[in-house]
N, C-alpha and C positions, 0 to 999 in steps of 0.2 A: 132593652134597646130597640129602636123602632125600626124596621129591616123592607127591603122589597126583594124577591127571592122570585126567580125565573126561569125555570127549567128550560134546557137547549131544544131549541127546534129543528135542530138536525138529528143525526143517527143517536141514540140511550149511552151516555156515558157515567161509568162511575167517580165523579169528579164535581166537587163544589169550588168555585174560584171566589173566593173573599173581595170586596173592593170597601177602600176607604179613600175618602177625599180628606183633603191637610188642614191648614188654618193656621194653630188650632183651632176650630168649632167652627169649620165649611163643613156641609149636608154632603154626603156620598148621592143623594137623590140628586144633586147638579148632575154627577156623572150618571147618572139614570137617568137623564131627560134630554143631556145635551152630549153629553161623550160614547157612552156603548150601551145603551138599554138598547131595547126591540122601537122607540122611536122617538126621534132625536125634536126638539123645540130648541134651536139655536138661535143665537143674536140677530136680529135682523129677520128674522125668519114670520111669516103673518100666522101659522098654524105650526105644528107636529107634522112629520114624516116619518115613513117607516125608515128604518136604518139599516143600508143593506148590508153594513159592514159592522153588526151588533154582535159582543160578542156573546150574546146564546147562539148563536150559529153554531159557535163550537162548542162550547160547555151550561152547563148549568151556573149562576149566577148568585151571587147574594150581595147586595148592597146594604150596608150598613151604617145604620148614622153614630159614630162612634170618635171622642167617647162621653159618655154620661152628661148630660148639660148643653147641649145643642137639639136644633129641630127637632123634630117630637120626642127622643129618647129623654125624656123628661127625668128627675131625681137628684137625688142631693150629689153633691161637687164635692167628695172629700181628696181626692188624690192628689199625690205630688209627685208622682214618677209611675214612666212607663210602664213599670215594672206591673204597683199596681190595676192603672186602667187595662194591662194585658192579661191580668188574672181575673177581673169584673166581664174581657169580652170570653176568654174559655167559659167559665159559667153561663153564658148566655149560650155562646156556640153548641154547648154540649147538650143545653133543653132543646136548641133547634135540632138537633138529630135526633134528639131523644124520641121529642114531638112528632116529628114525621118520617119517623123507623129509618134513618139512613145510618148505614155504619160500612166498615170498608171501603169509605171511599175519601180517594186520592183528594187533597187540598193544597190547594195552589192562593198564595195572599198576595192581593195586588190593590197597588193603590198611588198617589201624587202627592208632591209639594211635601207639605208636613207631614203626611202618610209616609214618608221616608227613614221619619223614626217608629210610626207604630204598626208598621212591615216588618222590620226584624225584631222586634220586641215583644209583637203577636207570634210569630215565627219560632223565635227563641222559645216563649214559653209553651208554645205544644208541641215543639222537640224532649222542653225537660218532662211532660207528661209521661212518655217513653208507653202513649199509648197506643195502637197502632189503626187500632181498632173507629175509632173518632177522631184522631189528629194525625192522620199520614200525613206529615207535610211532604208535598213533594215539588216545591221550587216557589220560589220568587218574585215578582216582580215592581220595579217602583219607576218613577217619572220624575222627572226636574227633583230630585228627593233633597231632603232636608238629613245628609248620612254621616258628614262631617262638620266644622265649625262656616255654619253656615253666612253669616252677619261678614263676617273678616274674608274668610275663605270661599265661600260662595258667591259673593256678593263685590265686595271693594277692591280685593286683588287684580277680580280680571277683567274689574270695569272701564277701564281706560282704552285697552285692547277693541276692547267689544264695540268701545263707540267708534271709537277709527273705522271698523273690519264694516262697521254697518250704520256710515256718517252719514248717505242719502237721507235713511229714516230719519235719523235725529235731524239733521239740519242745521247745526250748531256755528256759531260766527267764529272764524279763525283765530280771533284773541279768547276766545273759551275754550277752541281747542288747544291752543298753544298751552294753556295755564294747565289741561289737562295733564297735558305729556311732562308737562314740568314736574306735575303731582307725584304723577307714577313714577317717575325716578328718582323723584326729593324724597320719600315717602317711603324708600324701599320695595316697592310694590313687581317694581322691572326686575331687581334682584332676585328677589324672591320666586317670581315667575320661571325665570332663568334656568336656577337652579334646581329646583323642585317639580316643575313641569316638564322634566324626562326621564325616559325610556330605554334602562332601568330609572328608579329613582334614588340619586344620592344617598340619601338618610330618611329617619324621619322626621315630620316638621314638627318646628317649636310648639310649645305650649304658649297659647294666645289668651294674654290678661283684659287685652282693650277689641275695643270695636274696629279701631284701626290705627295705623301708627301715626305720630310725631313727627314729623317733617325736618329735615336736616338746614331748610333754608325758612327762615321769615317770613310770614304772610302765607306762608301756600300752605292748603287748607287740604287736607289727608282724608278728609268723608267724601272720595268723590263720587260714591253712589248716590249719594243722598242730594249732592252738589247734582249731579246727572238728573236726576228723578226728580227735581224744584224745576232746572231749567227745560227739560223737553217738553213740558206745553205747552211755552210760550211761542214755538211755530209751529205747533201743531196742537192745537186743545182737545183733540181726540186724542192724546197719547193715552196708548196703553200697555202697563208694564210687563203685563201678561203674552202680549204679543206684539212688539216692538214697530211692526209691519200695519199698523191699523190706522186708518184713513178718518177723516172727517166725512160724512156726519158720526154721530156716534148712532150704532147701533142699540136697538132694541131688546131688551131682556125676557122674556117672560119670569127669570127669578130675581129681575132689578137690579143683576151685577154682574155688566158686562165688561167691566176691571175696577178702579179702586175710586172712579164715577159711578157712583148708582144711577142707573135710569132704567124707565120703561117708557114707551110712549103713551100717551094719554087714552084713555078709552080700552084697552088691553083685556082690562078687567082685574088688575090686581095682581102681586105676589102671586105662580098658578099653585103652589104648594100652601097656601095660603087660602085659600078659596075654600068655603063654606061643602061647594059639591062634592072637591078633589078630598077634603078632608074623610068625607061621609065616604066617598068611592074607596078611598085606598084605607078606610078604619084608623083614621089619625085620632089621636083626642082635640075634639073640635076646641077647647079654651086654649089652646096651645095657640101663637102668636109665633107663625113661621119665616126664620126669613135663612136663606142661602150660608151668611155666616153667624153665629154668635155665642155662646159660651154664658161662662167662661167655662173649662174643661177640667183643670189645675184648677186646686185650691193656693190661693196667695196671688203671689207676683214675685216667687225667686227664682233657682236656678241660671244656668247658663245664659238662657236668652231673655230671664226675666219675667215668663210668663207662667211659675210654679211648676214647671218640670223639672225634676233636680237629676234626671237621669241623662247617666253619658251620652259621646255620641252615638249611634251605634257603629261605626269604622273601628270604634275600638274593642268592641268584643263578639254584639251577637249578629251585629252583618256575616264576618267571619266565620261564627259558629251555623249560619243559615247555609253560607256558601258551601263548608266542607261537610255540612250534612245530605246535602241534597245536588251538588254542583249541578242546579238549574237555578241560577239565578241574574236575572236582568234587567241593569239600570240603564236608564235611556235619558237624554236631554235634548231641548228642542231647542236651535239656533235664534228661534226668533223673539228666546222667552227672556226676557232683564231680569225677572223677580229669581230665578236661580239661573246661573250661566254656565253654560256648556263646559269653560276650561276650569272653572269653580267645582264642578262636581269632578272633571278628573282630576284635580288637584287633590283630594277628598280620597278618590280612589289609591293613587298614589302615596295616600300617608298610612293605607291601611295595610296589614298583611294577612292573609288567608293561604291556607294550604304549602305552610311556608317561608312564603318570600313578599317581599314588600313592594305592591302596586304590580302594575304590569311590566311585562318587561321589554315588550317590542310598544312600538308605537301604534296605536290604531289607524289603518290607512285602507282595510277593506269596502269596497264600494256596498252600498245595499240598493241592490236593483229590484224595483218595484215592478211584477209584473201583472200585479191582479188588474183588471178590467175597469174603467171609471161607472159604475150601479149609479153612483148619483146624478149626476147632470149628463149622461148620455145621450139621452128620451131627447134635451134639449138642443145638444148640439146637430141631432138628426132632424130637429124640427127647423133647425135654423139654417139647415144646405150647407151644413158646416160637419157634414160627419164623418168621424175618424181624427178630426185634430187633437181629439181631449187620448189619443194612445195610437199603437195599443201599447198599452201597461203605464206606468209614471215615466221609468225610467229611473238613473242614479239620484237616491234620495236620504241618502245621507252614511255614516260609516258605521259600520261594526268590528269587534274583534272580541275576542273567545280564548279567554286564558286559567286555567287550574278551576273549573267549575261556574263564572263571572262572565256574562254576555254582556258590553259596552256596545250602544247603537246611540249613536249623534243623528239627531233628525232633522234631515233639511228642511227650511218652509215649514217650521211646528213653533206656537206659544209654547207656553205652558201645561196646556191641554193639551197633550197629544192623540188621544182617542178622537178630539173635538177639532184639531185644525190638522191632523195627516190621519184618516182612520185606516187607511191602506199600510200605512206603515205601523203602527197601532195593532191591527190585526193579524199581520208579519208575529210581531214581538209575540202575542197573544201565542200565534201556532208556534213558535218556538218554546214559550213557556210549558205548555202542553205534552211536548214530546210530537208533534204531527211531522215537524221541522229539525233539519240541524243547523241551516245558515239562515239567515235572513234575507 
């Protein structure tokens, strides 16, 4: 597997923090170039900067391009469940120590999106090692994750909500909204929400055969994710699902995928992972042919979601077994992100049981007050006779709550990326992961 690994440039820790980007078959180097490496090349951005909120600050790093069949980690594609691409990255994991004499130290697995299954399932598997010496796992973390039935429950349930709670961005005409709200209660969607979406949680939820339900009434049409995701560029052609909040022009990529439009501007110079120098610089195999996402990772096209993972979710066993091994562990959701939704992932939470009992059982309402200092555009607003507006600190930027082992942070103002559009709060989650932190 093809890795970029980055010792902390703060005080010597004994601690490797794992990262994995989702997909399946997105490059963990996104998040190395534009979310928490030492320096960030973001959308819109003309060059690289340094990142002042990277997390080697505080730990040592390992990015991974994982698993097997994506950007440079090149090789044959046999797998069909988690299970085994989590036993192909211990094999790799355990040369990288081997290789560069690290042993006793703390391991912390974090990662996004689709990384939400191969978190607890890397997790899980060097807990069963039961070896201390190479796989102390010692906590969690994942973003916008893919933990429970993502498609229905992530996605469709609490899409109708979502476009309401945040109809400026969309923009949608009142006979589309109307039919929405029709959806969601013809559709069962309201019900379900109702019911399941508290604090404690009733039961556990059904077992889900379809993508989405059957409509009680004629004509109205139950995919209204999908319904949502057709209509929102037609007033706004820069829509993007990753961060709901995105404006026309469409920005600029250096890795050509600034959401589910590819673009770079012209003259750039190309894919930068891609690039002939970057290849020879960072020891890629130069025939290799790189782009941000591609695969496939799975052999076939079954399982649950159809794309050859035949492994559960993880809600149903090795989240739990991560959580009551380590109770450090932290799922986080960004408000601004459609491609997984904030009450979709605690929906998810709520069907699982850890240390016990099932979901939370108070409501999350604690404030997460940001007080770190704005490193990036300071310099600007003191050059602009504007200084001190950008703080001090954020201020309330979104909720947290902390129950049997399980840290829940809802992030205001964040995609899908949250390293990449709140790194302050990003950085928060990071020291709690850590142990530097007990609140956020």
């Amino acid at each position: 597997m093809f890795f970029v690994f980055e010792p902390t440039i703060g005080e010597p820790v004994d601690e490797v923090t794992i990262w994995f980007n989702g997909g399946p078959g997105c490059s963990s180097l996104e998040a190395f170039l534009q979310e928490n490496g030492r320096f960030i090349w973001g959308w819109g951005m003309y060059s690289a900067v340094e990142n002042p909120y990277t997390w080697v600050n505080l730990t040592n790093v390992l990015w991974v391009e994982y698993p097997v069949g994506l950007g440079f980690s090149t090789g044959s594609v046999t797998a069909t469940s988690e299970e085994e691409t989590a036993q192909d990255f211990l094999g790799f994991f355990e040369n990288f120590l081997d290789t560069f004499g690290i042993t006793n130290f703390k391991i912390y697995v974090t990662g996004e999106s689709y990384a939400g299954r191969y978190v607890p399932y890397v997790s899980a598997a060097m807990l069963d090692k039961n070896d201390t010496s190479k796989f102390d796992l010692s906590g969690a973390l994942m973003y916008d994750p893919v933990i429970g039935q993502y498609e229905y429950v992530g996605q469709v349930v609490p899409t109708v909500p979502y476009v309401q709670n945040h109809a400026n961005f969309f923009n949608l005409n009142d006979t589309f909204m109307a039919e929405l709200a029709l959806a969601h209660e013809a559709c069962g969607y309201a019900n379900y929400t109702n019911y399941f979406l508290t604090f404690p949680p009733p039961a556990q939820q059904p077992v889900l055969n379809t993508l989405y339900s059957t409509a009680n009434i004629s004509g109205v049409n139950c995919d209204v994710w999908n319904v949502v995701y057709e209509a929102a560029s037609q007033p706004n052609p820069c829509f993007n699902v990753y961060e709901i909040s995105t404006m026309c022009p469409i920005q600029s990529d250096p890795l050509a995928y600034p959401g589910d439009l590819q673009y770079e501007y012209p003259g750039m110079g190309g894919i930068y992972f891609n690039r002939t120098d970057v290849k020879m610089a960072m020891h890629a195999p130069l025939n290799v042919s790189w782009s941000e996402c591609s695969g496939p990772v799975f052999k076939g096209s079954g399982g649950v979601y159809e794309l050859g993972d035949y492994s559960l979710d993880p809600i149903q066993k090795v989240l739990p077994q991560v959580i009551e091994a380590t109770n450090r562990v932290l799922v986080a959701n960004g408000d601004y992100d459609m491609e997984i939704i904030t009450n979709g992932t605690l929906l998810s939470i709520q069907n699982m049981t850890w240390n016990g009992q099932l979901g939370f059982q108070t409501k999350p309402t604690t404030p997460v007050d940001i007080q770190l200092p704005d490193l990036q555009y300071q310099a600007v607003f003191d050059a602009s006779g504007m200084s001190g507006y950008d703080g001090p600190g954020q201020g309330i930027m979104g909720i947290q709550h902390f129950e049997r082992g399980l840290m829940w942070a809802e992030t205001y103002q964040s995609g899908h990326m949250q390293p990449q559009f709140q790194p302050r709060s990003s950085y928060r989650h990071l020291q709690w992961l850590l142990g530097r932190i007990e609140k956020l």
